[in-house]
N, C-alpha and C positions, 0 to 999 in steps of 0.2 A: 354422855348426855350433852347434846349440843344446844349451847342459849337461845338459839335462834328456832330449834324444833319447839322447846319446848311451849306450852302455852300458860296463861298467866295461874293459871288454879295448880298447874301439874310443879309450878317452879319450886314452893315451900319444900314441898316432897322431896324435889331435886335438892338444895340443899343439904335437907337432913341425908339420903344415901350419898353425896358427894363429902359428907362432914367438914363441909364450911370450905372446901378446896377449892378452887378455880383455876383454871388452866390458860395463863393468856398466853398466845403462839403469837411470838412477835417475827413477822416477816418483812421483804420489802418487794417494789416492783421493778425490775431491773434486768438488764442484757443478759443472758448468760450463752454465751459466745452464739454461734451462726445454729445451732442445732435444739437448744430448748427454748421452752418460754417465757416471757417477759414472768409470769407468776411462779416458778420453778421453786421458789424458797417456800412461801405458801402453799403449794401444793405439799409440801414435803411436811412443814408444821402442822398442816393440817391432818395428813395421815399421823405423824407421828403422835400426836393429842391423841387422835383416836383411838389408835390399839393401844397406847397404855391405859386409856380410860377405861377400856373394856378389862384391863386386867386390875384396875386398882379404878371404881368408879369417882369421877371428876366433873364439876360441869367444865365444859371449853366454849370460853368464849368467842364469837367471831373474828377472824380472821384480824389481824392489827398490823398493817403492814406499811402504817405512815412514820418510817422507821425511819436511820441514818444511811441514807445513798449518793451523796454529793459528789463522793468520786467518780458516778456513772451520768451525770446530768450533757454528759458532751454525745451521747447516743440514744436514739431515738427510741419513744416506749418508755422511760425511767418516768417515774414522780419523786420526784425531791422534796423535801419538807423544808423548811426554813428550822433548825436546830431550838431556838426558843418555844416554837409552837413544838415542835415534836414532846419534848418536858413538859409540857403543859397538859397536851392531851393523854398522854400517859397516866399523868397524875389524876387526869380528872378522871380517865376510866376506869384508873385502879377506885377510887372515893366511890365511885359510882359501881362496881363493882361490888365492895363493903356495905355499899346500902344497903341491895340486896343479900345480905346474911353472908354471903360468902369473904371469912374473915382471914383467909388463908391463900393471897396471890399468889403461884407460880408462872414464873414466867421463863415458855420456852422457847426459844433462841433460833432460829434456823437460819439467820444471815450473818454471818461472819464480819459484815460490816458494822455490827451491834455490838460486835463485844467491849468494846469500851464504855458503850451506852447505858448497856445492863447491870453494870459494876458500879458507873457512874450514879445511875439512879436509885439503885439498892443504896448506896451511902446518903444518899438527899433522902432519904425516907428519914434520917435526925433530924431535919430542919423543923420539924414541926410534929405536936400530937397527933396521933391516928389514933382509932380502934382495932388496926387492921396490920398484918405482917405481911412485907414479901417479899420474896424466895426465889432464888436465884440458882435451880442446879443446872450443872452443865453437863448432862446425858450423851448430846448429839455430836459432840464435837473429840470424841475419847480414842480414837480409831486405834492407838499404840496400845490401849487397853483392853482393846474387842475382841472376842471371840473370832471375830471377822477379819480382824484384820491380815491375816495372813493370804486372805482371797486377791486380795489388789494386785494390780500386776503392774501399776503406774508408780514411779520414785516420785515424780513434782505430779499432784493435784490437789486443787485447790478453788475452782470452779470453774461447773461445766466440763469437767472432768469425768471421769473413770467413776468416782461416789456418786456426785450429783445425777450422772445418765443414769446409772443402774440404776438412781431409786424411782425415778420418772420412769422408766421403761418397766420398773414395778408397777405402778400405779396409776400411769396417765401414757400408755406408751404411742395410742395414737397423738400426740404432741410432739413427738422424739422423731426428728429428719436426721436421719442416720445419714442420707446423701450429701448431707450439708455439711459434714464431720470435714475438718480439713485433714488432707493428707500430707501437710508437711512442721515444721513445731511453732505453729505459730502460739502454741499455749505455752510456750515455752518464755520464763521470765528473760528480759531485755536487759535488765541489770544496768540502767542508767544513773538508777542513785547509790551503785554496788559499793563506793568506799562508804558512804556514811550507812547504808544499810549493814554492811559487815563491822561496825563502832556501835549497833544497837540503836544507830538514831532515829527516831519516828517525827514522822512529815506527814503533810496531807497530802499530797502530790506522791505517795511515794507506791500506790497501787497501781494507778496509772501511768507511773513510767514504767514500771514492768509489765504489765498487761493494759492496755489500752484498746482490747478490741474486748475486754471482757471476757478472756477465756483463760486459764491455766491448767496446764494438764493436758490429758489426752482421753477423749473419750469411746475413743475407738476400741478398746476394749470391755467396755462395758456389758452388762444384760442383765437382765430381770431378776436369774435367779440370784445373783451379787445383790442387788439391791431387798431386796424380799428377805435377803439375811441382815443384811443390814437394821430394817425396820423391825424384825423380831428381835434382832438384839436391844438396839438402842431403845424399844418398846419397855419393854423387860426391868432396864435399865430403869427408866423415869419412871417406869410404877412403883420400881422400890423406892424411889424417892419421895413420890409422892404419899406413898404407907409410913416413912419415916415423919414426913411433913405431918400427915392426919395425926400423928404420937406425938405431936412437938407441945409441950406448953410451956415451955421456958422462955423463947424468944419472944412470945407476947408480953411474958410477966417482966423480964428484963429491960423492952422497952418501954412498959409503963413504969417503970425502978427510975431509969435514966430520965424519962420526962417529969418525974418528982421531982429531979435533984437537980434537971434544968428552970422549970420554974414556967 
């Protein structure tokens, strides 16, 4: 059930068969090398919301893709968010979210440049009372634990790669310029910050000195039917979590425990 189909009389209903769950697909807009498009993340959040909705119903929120991309602002097509508004508006959408009955946020993930973000803001939901919990699984990003994973035929991908084509040539594949595919490794990491990369160090700068044209990997191998497993899998995936979620009543009573005893 998508927010945006629904109409105002039909939403209460949604609700009740969605049991208070919400699906916000956090994306961003961004390069992904010479061959997909600027919305590639999105597009993919947005399918992946869908089929699991269909197997464990959910309402999914519109699209949210005023995410963390700052390492891509030097190529044309990015919107960048300023890092304070992005926490902000999050915040306000999940509140407003909760309004509307829906007391049970999941938020799923489909740019890799989020992951720090979504961890970071699951721990800020202490800062303050809510009526509202939210959920943080990570379905789409499991590949070593996939079913699937033995299909890949790429060692380094990482985007715009081998995963990312196949699932677009799933599901959007007039988007997919197959001619545009480079034939030589420019997806291949540059390894400019390799001794502090290899000590574990994390930088901002440290995406783009390895990939700076936005691509990792190799997407020349790619097709539809690799991606088509992909989305059945990781679908599959987040609905059991999202059926674990609908079961959950601890985590609400726990953080209203902890906001007792904070004051």
């Amino acid at each position: 059930m998508r927010w945006e189909d629904l109409t105002g009389d039909e939403f209460p209903e949604a609700v009740k068969q969605a049991e208070s769950v919400c699906l916000l697909p956090l994306s961003c807009i961004e390069r992904h090398g010479h061959h997909l498009p600027l919305g590639t993340d999105m597009f993919i959040g947005r399918e992946l919301c869908r089929r699991a909705a269909q197997l464990e119903p959910a309402v999914i929120f519109p699209d949210f893709f005023f995410t963390q991309i700052l390492e891509a602002r030097h190529v044309p097509g990015v919107v960048g968010i300023e890092p304070e508004l992005i926490i902000r508006l999050l915040e306000n959408t999940c509140r407003e979210i909760a309004r509307n009955g829906l007391k049970k946020i999941v938020i799923v993930n489909t740019h890799g440049g989020n992951d720090h973000l979504i961890h970071y803001f699951a721990q800020i939901q202490l800062a303050s009372r809510r009526d509202y919990v939210v959920y943080v699984p990570q379905p789409a990003y499991q590949a070593e634990e996939s079913s699937t994973a033995a299909q890949w035929e790429t060692a380094i991908d990482g985007h715009a790669g081998e995963r990312e084509t196949s699932m677009i040539l799933a599901i959007r594949p007039e988007l997919v310029r197959p001619g545009s595919l480079p034939a030589d490794d420019e997806g291949m990491p540059l390894g400019r910050l390799k001794p502090l990369r290899d000590q574990d160090t994390d930088l901002g700068i440290w995406w783009y000195a390895d990939h700076p044209t936005h691509y990792c990997g190799d997407g020349r191998p790619a097709t539809a039917q690799k991606g088509e497993a992909w989305f059945t899998d990781r679908s599959r995936t987040l609905a059991k979590a999202i059926r674990t979620i609908k079961d959950d009543k601890e985590a609400r009573r726990l953080q209203d425990e902890f906001f007792g005893k904070v004051g």
